[in-house]
C-alpha positions as CSV (number, residue, x, y, z in Angstrom):
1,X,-29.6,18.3,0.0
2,X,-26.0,16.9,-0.3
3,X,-25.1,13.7,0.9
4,X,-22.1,14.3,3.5
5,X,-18.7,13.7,2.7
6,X,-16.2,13.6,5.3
7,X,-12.0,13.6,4.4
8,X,-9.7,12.0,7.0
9,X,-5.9,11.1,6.4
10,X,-5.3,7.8,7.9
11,X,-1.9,6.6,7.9
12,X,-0.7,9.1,4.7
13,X,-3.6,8.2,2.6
14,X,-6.5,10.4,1.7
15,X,-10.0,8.9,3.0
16,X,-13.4,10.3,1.6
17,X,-15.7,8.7,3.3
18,X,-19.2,9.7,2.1
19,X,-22.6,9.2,4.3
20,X,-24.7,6.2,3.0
21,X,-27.7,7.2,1.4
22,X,-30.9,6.9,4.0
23,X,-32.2,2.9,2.7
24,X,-28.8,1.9,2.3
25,X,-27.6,3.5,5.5
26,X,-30.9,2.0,7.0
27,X,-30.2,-1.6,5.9
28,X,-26.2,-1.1,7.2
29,X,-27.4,0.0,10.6
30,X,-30.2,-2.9,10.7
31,X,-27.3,-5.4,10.2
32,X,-25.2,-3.5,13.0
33,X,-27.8,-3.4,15.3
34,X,-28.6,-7.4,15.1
35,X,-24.8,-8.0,15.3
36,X,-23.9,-5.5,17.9
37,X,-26.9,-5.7,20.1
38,X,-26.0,-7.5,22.9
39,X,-22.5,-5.6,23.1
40,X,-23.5,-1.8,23.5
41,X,-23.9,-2.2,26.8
42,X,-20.5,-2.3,27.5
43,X,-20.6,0.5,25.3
44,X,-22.0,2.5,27.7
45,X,-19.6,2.0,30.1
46,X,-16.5,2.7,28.2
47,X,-17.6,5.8,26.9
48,X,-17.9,8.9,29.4
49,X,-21.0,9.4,31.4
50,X,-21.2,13.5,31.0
51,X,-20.3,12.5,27.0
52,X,-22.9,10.1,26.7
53,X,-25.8,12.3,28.3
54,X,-24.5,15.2,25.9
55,X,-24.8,12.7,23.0
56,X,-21.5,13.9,22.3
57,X,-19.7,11.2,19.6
58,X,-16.4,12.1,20.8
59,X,-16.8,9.6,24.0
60,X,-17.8,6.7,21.6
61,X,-14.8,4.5,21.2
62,X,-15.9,3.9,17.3
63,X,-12.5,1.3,17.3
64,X,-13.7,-0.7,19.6
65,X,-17.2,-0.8,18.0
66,X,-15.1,-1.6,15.1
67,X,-13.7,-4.5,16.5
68,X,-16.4,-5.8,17.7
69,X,-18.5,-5.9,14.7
70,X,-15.2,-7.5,12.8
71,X,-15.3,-10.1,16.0
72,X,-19.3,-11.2,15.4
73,X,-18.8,-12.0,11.5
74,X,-17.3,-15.0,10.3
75,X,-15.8,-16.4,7.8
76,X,-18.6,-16.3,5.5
77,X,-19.7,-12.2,6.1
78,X,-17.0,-10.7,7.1
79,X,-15.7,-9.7,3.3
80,X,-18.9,-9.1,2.5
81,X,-20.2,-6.9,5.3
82,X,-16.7,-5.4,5.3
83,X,-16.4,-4.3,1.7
84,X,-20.3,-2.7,2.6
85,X,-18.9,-0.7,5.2
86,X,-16.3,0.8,2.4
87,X,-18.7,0.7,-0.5
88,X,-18.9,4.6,-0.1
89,X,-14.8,5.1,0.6
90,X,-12.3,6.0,-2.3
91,X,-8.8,6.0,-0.7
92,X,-6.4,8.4,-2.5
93,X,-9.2,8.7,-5.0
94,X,-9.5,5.0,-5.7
95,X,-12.9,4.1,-4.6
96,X,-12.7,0.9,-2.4
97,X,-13.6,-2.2,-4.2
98,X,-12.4,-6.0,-4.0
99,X,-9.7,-5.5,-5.8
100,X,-8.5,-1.9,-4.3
101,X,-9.0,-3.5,-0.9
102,X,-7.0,-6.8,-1.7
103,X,-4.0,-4.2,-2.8
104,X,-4.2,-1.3,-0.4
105,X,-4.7,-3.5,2.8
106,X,-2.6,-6.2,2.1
107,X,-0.6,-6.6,5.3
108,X,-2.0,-3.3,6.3
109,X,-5.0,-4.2,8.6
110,X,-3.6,-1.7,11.1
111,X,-4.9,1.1,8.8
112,X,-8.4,-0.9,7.6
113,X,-9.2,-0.7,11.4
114,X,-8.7,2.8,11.6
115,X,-10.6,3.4,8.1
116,X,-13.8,0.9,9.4
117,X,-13.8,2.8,13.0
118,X,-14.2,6.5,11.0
119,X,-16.7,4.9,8.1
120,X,-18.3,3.8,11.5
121,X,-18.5,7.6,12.9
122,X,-19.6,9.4,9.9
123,X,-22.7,7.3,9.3
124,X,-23.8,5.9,12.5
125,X,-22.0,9.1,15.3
126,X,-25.3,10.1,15.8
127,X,-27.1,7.0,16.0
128,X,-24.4,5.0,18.8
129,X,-24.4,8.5,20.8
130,X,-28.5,8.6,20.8
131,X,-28.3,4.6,21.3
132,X,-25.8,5.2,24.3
133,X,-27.5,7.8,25.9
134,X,-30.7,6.4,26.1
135,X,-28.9,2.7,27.2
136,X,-26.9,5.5,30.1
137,X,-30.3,7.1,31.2
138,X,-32.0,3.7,31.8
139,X,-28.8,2.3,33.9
140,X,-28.9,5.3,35.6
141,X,-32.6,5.2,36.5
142,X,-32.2,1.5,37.9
């Protein structure tokens, strides 16, 4: 089986994003998890209820997940858990490296928030829509 490759234009340029392979997609969503923990419950509120039930992905607001992960690093993991998030990204065919990324987003973090919140839905839609409609059934059980 394939891994998935998704193509977005974002701002004019060409995005392939492709699905992390299952242990490294594993370890990314691990690191997510610890980081974003404590903050998905205000997931649940800002996406739709009937959209969260469904498991639907389009209610997520994957920019805001986005910027929240970029919120939680610092200094020291930020480029590093950054460039992870685009080690599976070519942009206009260039895959996304240090020194692609120190070119194509200098001044341009407009379009690397865009980029992180899509890398974010193509490998973890299914996983924040499952995560936020079992966080929405316990609420609403309470």
């Amino acid at each position: 089986m394939a891994i998935k490759t998704e193509t977005r234009e974002i701002d004019g340029n060409l995005w392939r994003i492709q699905a992390f392979p299952g242990r490294k997609a594993l370890r990314v969503q691990s690191r997510l998890s610890r980081l974003l923990g404590p903050a998905l419950g205000a997931l649940v509120s800002t996406a739709g209820e009937e959209g969260v039930m469904n498991k639907d992905i389009s209610s997520i607001p994957f920019d805001k997940i986005a910027s929240l992960l970029v919120d939680k690093l610092d200094e020291e993991t930020v480029e590093d858990t950054v460039l992870l998030l685009l080690s599976e990204t070519s942009i206009n065919d260039d895959p996304v490296d240090g020194s692609v990324f120190d070119r194509h987003f200098a001044a341009n973090f407009g379009e690397l928030a865009q980029g992180l919140s899509a890398v974010l839905e193509v490998n973890f839609g299914n996983f924040f829509a499952a995560l936020t409609s079992s966080l929405a059934t316990e609420q609403k059980e309470r």
